[in-house]
PyMOL Python script that loads the backbone (N, CA, C, O; Angstrom):
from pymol import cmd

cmd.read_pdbstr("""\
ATOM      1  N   UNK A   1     -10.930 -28.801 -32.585  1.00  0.00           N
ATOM      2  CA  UNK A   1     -10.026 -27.678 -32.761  1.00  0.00           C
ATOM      3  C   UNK A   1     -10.716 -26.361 -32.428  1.00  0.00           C
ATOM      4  O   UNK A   1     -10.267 -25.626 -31.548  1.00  0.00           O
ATOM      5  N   UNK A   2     -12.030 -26.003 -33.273  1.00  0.00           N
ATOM      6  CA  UNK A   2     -12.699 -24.922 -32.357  1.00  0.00           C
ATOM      7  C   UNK A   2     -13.038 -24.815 -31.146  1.00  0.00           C
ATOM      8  O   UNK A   2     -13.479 -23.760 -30.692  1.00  0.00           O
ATOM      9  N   UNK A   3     -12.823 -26.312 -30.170  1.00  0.00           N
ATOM     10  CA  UNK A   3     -13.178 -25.872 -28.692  1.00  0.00           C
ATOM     11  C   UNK A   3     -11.868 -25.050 -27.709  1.00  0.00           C
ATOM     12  O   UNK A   3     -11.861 -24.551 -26.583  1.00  0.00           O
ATOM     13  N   UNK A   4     -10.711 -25.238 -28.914  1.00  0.00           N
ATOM     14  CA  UNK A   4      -9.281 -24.970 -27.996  1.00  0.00           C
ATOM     15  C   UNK A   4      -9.215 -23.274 -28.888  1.00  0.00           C
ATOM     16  O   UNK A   4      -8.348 -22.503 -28.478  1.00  0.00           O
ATOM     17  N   UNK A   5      -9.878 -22.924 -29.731  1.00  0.00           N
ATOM     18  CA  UNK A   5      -9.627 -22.006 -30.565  1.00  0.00           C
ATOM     19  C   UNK A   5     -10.453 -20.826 -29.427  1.00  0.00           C
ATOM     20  O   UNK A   5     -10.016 -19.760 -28.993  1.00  0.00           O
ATOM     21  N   UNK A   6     -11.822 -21.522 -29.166  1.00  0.00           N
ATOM     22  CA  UNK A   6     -12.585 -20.462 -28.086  1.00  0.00           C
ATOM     23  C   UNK A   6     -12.252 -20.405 -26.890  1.00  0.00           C
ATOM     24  O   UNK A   6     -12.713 -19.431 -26.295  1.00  0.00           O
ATOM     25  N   UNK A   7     -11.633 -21.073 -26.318  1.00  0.00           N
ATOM     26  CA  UNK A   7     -11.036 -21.169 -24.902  1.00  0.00           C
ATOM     27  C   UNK A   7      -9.367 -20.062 -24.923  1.00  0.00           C
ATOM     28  O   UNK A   7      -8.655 -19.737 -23.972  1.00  0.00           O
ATOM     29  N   UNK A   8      -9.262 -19.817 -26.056  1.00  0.00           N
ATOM     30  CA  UNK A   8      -7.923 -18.683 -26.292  1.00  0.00           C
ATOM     31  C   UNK A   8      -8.146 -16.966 -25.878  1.00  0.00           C
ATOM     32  O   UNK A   8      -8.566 -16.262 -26.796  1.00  0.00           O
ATOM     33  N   UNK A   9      -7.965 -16.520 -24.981  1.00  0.00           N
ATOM     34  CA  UNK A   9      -7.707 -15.394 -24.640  1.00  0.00           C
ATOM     35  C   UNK A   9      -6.666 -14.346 -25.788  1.00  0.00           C
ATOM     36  O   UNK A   9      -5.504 -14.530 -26.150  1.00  0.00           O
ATOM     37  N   UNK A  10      -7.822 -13.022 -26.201  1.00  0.00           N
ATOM     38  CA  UNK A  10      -7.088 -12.389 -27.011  1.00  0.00           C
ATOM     39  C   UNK A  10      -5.611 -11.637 -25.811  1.00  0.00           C
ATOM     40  O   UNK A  10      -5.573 -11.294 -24.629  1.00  0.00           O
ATOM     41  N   UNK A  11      -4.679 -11.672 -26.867  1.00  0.00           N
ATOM     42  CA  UNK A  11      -3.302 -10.696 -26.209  1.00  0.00           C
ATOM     43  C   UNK A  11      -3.752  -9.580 -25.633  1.00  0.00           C
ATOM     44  O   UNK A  11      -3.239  -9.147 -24.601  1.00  0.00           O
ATOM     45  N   UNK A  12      -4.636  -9.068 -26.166  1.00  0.00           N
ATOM     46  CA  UNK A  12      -4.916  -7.389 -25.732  1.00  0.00           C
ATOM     47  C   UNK A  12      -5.636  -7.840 -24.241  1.00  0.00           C
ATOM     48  O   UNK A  12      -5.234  -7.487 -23.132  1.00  0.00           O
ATOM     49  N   UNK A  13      -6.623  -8.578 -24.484  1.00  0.00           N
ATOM     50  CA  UNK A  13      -7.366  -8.528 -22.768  1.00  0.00           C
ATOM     51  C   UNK A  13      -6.622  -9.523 -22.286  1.00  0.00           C
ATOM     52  O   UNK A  13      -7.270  -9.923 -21.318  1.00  0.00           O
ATOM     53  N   UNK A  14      -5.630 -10.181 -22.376  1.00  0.00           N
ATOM     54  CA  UNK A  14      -4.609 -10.471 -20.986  1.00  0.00           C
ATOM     55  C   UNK A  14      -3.460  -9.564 -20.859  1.00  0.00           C
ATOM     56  O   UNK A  14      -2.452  -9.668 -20.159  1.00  0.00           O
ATOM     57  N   UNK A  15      -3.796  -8.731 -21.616  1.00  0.00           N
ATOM     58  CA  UNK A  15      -2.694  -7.781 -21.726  1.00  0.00           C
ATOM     59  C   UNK A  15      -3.234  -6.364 -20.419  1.00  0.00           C
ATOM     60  O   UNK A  15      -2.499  -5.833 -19.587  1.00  0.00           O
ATOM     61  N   UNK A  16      -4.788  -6.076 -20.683  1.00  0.00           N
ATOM     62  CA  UNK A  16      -5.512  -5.265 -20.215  1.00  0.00           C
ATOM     63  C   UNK A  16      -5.665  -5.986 -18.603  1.00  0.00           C
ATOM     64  O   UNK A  16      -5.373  -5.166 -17.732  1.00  0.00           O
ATOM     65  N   UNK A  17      -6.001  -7.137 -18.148  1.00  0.00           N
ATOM     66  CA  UNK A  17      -5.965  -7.594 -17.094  1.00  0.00           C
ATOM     67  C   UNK A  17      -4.458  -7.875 -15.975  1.00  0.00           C
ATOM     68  O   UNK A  17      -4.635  -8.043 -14.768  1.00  0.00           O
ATOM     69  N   UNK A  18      -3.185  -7.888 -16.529  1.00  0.00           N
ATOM     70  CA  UNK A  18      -2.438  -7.786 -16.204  1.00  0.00           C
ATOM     71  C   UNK A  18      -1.835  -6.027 -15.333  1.00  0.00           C
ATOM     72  O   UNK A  18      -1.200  -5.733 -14.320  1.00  0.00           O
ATOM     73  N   UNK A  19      -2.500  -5.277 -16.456  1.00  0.00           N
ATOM     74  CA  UNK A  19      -2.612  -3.950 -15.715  1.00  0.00           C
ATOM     75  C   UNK A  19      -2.876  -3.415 -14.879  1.00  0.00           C
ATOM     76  O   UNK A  19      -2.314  -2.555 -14.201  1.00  0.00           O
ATOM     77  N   UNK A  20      -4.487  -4.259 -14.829  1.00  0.00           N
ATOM     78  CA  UNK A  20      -5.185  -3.990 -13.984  1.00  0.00           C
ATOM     79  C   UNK A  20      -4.376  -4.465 -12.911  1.00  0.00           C
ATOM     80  O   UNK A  20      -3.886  -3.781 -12.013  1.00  0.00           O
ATOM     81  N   UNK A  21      -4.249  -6.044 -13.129  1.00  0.00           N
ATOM     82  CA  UNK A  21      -3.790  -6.551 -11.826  1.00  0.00           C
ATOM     83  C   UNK A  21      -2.655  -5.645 -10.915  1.00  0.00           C
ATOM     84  O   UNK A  21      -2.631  -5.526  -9.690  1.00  0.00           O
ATOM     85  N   UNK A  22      -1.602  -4.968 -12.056  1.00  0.00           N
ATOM     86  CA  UNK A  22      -0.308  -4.440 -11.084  1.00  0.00           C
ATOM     87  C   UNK A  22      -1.009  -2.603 -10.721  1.00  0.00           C
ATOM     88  O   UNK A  22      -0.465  -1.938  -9.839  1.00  0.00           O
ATOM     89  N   UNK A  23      -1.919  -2.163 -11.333  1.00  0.00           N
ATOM     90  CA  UNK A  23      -2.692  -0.886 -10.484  1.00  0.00           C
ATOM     91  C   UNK A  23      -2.833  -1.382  -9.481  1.00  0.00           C
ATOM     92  O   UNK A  23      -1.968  -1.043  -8.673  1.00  0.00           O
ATOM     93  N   UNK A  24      -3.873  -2.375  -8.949  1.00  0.00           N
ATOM     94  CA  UNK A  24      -4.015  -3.242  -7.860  1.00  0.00           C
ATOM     95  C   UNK A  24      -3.092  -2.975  -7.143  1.00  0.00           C
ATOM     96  O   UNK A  24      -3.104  -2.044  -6.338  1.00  0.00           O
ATOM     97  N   UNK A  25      -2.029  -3.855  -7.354  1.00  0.00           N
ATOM     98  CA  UNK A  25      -1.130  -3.940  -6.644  1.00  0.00           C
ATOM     99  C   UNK A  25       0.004  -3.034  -5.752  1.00  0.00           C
ATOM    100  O   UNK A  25       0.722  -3.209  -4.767  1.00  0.00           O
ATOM    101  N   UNK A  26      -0.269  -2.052  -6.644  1.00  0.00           N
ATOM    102  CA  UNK A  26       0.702  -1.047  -6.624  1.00  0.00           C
ATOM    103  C   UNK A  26      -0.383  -0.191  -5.487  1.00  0.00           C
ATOM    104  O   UNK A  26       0.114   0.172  -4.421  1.00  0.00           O
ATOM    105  N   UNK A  27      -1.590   0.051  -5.713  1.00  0.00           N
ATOM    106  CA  UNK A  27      -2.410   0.836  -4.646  1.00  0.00           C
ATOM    107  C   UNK A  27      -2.220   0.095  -3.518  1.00  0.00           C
ATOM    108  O   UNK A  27      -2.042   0.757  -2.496  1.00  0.00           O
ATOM    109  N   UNK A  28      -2.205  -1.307  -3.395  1.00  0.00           N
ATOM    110  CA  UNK A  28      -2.028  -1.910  -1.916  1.00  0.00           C
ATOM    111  C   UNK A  28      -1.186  -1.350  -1.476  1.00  0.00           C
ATOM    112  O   UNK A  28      -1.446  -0.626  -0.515  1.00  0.00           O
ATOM    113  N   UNK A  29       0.428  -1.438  -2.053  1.00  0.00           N
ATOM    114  CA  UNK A  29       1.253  -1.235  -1.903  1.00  0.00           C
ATOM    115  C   UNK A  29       1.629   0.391  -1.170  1.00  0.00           C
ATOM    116  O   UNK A  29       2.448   0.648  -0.287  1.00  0.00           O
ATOM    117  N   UNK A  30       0.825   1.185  -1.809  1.00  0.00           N
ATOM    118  CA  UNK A  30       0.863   2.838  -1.123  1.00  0.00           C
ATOM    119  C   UNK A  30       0.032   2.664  -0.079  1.00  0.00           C
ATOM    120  O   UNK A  30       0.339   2.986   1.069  1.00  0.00           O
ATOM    121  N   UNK A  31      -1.033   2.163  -0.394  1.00  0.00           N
ATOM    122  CA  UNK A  31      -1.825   2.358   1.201  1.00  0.00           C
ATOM    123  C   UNK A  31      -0.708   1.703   2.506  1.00  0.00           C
ATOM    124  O   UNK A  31      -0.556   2.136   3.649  1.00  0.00           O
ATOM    125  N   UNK A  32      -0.223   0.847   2.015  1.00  0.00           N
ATOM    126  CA  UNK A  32       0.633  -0.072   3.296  1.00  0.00           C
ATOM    127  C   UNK A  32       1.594   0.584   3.541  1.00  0.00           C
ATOM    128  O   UNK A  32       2.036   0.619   4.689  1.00  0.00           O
ATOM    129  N   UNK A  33       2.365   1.513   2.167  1.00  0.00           N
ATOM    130  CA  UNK A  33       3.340   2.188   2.828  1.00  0.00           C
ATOM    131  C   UNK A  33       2.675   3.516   3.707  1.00  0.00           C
ATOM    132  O   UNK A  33       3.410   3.884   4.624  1.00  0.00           O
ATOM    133  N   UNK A  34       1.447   4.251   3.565  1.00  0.00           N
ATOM    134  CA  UNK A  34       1.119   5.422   3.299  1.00  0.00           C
ATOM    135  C   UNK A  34       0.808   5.125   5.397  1.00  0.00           C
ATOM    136  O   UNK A  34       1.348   5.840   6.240  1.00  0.00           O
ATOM    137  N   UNK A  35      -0.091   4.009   5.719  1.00  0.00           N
ATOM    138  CA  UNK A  35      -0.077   3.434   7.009  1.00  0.00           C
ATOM    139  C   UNK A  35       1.332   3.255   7.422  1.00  0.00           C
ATOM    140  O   UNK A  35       1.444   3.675   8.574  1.00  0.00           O
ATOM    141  N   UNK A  36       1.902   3.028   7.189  1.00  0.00           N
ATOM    142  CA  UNK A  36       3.119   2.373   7.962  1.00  0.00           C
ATOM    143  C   UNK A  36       3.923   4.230   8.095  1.00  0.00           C
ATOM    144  O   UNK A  36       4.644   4.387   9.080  1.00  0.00           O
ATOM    145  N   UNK A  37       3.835   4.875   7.595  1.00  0.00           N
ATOM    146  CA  UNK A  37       4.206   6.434   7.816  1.00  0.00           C
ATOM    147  C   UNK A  37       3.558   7.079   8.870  1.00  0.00           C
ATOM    148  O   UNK A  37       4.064   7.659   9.831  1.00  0.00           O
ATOM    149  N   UNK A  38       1.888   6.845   8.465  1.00  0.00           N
ATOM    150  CA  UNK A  38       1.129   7.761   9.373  1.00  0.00           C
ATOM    151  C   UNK A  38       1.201   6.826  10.987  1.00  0.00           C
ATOM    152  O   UNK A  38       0.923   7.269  12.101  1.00  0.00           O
ATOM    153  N   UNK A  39       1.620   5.578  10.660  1.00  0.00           N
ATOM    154  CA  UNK A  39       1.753   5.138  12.395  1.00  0.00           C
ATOM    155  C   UNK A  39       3.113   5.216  13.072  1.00  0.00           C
ATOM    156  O   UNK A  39       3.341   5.087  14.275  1.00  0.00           O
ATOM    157  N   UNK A  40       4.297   5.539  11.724  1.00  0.00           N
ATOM    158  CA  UNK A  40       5.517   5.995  12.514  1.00  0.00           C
ATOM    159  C   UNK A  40       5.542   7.413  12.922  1.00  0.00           C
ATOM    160  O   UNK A  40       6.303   7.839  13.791  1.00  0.00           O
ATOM    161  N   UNK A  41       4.680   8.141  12.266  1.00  0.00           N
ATOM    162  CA  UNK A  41       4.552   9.638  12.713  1.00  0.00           C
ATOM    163  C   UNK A  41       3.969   9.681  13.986  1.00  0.00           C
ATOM    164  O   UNK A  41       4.262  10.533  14.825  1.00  0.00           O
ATOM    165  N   UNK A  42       3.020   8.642  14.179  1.00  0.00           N
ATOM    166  CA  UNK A  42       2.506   8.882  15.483  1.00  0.00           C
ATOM    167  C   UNK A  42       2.903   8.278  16.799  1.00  0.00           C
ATOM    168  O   UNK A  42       2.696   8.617  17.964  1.00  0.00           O
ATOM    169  N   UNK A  43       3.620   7.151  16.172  1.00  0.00           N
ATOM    170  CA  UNK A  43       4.892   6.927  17.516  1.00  0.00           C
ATOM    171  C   UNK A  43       6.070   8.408  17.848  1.00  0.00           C
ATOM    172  O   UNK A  43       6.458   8.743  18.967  1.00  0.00           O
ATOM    173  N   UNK A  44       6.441   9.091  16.513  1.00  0.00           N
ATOM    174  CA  UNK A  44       7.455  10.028  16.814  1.00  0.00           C
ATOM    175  C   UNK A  44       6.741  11.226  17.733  1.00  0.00           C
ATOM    176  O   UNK A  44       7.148  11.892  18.685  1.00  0.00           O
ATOM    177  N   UNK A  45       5.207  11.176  16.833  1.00  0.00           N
ATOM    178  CA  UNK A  45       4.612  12.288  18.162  1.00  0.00           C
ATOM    179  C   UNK A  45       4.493  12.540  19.557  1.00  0.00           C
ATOM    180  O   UNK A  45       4.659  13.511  20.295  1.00  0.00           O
ATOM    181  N   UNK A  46       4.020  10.898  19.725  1.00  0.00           N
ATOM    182  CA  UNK A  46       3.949  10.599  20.975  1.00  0.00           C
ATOM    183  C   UNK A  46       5.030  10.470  21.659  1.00  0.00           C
ATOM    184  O   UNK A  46       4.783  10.449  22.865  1.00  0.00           O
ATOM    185  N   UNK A  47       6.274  10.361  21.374  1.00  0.00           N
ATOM    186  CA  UNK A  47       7.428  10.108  22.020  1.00  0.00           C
ATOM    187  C   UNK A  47       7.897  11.397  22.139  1.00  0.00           C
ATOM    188  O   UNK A  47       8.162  11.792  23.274  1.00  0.00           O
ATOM    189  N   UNK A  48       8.034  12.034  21.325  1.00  0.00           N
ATOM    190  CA  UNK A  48       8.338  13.879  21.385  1.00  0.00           C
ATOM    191  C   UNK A  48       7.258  14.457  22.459  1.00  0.00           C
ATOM    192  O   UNK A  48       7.463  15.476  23.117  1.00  0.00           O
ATOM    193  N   UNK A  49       6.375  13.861  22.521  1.00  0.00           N
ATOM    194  CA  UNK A  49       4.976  14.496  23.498  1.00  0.00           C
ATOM    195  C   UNK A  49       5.547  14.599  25.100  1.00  0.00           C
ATOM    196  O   UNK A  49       5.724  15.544  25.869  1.00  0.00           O
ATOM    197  N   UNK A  50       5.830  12.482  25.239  1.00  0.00           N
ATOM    198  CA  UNK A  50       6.347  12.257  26.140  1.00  0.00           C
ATOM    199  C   UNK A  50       7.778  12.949  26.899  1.00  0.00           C
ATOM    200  O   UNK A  50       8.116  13.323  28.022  1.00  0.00           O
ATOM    201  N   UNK A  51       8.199  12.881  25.907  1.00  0.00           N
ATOM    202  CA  UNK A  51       9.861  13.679  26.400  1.00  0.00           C
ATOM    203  C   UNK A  51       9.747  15.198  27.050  1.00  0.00           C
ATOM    204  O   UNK A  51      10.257  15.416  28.149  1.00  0.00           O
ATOM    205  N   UNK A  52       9.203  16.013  26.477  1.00  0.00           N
ATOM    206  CA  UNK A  52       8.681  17.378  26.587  1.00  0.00           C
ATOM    207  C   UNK A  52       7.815  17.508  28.115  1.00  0.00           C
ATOM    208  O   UNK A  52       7.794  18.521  28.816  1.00  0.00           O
ATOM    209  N   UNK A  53       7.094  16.154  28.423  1.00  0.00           N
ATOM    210  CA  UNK A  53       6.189  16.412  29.424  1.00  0.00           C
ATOM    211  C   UNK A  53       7.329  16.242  30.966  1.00  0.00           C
ATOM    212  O   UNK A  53       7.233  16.723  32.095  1.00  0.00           O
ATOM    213  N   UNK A  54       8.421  15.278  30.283  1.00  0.00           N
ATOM    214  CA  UNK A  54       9.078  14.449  31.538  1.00  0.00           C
ATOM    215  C   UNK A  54       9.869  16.142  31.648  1.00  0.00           C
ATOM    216  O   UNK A  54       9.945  16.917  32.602  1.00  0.00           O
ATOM    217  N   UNK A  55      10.146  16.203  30.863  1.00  0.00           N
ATOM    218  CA  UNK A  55      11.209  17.815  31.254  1.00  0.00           C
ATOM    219  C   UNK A  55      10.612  18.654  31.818  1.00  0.00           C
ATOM    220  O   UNK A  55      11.262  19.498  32.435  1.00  0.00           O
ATOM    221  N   UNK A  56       8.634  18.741  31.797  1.00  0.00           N
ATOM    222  CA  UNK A  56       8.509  19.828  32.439  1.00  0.00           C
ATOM    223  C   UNK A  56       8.371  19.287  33.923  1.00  0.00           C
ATOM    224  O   UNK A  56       8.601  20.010  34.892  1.00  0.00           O
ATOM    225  N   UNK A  57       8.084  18.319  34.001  1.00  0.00           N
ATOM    226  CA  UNK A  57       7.794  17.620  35.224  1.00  0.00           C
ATOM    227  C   UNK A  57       9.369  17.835  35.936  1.00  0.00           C
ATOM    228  O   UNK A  57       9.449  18.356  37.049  1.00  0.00           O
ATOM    229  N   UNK A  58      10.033  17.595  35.536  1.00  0.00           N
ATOM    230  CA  UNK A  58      11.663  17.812  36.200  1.00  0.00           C
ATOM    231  C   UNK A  58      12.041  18.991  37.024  1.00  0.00           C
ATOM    232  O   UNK A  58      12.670  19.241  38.053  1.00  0.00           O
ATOM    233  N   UNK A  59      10.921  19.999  35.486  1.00  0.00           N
ATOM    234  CA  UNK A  59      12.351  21.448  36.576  1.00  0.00           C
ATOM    235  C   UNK A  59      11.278  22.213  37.601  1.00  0.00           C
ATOM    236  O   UNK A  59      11.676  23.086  38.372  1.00  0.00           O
TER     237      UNK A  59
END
""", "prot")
cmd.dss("prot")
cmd.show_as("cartoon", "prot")
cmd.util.cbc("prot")
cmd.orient("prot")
């Protein structure tokens, strides 16, 4: 009975590791969104770049 008694995780530190885990998660989560912004900004740049150049080339 004491070998199943020490193998028991207190509430508080699976409580404390669960936290951790969704901070984790949640930072992945901004960096991936935070990339996925800074590489649509730089498609919109480049495409605004492009457009601007074809017009001067035109007139």
């Amino acid at each position: 009975m004491d070998e199943l008694l020490s193998n028991v995780v207190p509430q508080e530190d699976l409580e404390d590791y669960i936290n951790k885990q969704i901070d984790k998660e949640v930072a992945k989560g901004m960096a991936v969104a935070g990339g996925a912004a800074l590489v649509l900004g730089g498609i919109l740049g480049l495409g605004i770049a492009l457009a601007r150049n074809k017009q001067k080339r035109e007139k």
